[in-house]
Structure formats: structure tokens, C-alpha cells
C-alpha positions in Angstrom: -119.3 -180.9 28.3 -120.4 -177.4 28.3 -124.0 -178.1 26.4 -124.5 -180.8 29.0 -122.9 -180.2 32.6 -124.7 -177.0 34.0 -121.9 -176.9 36.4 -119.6 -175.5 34.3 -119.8 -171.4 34.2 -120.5 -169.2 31.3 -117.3 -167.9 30.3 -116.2 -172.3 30.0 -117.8 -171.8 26.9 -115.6 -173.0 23.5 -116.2 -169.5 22.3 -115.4 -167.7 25.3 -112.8 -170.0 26.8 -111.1 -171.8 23.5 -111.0 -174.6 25.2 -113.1 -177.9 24.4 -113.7 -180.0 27.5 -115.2 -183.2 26.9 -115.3 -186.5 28.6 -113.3 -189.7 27.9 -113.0 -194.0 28.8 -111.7 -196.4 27.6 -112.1 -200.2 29.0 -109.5 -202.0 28.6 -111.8 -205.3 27.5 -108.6 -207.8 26.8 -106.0 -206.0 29.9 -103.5 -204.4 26.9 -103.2 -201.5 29.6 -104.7 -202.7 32.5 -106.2 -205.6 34.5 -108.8 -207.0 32.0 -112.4 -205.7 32.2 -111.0 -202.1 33.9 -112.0 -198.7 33.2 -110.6 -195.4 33.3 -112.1 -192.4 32.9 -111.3 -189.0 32.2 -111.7 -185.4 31.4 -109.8 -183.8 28.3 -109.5 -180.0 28.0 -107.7 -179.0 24.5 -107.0 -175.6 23.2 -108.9 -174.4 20.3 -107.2 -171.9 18.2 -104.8 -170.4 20.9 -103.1 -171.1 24.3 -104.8 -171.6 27.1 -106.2 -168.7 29.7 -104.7 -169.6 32.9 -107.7 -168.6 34.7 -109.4 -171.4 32.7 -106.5 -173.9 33.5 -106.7 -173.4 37.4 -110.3 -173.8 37.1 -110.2 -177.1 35.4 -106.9 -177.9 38.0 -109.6 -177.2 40.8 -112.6 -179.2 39.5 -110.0 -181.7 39.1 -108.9 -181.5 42.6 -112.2 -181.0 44.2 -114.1 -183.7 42.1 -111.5 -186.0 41.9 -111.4 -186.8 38.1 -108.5 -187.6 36.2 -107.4 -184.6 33.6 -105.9 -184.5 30.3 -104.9 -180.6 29.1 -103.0 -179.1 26.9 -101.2 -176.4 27.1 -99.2 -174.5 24.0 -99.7 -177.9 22.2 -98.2 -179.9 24.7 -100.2 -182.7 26.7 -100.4 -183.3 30.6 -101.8 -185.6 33.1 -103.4 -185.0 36.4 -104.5 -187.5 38.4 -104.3 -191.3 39.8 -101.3 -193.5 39.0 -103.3 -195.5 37.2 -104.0 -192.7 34.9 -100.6 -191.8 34.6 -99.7 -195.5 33.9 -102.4 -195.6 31.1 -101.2 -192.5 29.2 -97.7 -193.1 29.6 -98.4 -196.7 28.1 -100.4 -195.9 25.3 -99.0 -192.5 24.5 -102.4 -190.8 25.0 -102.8 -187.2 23.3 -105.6 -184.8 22.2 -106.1 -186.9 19.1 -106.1 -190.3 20.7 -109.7 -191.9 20.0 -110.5 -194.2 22.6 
């Protein structure tokens, strides 16, 4: 998201931050997950390389917030969801992580 969202500050960037931010949905087209024909969306922040800055964490906590996404973030390898219930359903249900292409 940083080479396309201007929002998102200088020191966001992969190099800078070690963090990859990207954007995520999945529709659920047959209602596995959800009522059929929903979407959700969502933002995923992984850790490249090392643990996460907290100053980048509360950022992406406060975009969260203030922008009312849903967040996926990892934090020393370990995934974590912010957001609506329905979000929370989803990755509970289908054990959504880092590596989960959807």
C-alpha cells in the first residue's frame, strides 16, 4: 500500500518500517464463511525480517480506528485481529494468517 496510498508517511516504507501493508477481500461467493455473496475487507500489516516498531503498530492501530478498516498484524510471528465481529468471525473460522491467500 505504500507505492499506492499517498496517505501513508515516509518512514511506512518496507525498508524503513519492515512492515508490508497491503490490502485484502475475500467474497465469500457460495456463504462457506458468510451470508452468500458478502464481502469483507481488510488491511494486513506483516513483519519483514524483524519485530514490529511499536510506533509503527500504534499508527496502523490509529488508521485502524480513525478509518474504520478491519486489521490483520502480526506481531513477533504471531497474528491479531482488529475490527468488526464479522471480521473476527471470518478469521476465527477460516484460521486466517499472514500466508492465507484469499
Amino acid at each position: 500500500m505504500w507505492l499506492t496510498n499517498q496517505q501513508i508517511p515516509l518512514w511506512m516504507k518496507p525498508e524503513k518500517s519492515k512492515v508490508i501493508v497491503y490490502e485484502r477481500a475475500y467474497e465469500d461467493v457460495d456463504g462457506t464463511y458468510m451470508e452468500p455473496g458478502w464481502k469483507i475487507n481488510w488491511v494486513s500489516m506483516v513483519e519483514c525480517g524483524k519485530d514490529v516498531d511499536p510506533t509503527v503498530l500504534n499508527w496502523m492501530f490509529q488508521q485502524a480506528r480513525n478509518n474504520e478498516f478491519n486489521l490483520h498484524y502480526q506481531v513477533k510471528k504471531t497474528d491479531y485481529y482488529m475490527g468488526s465481529q464479522e471480521f473476527h468471525d471470518f478469521a476465527k473460522a477460516t484460521g486466517l494468517r499472514s500466508n492465507t491467500a484469499t
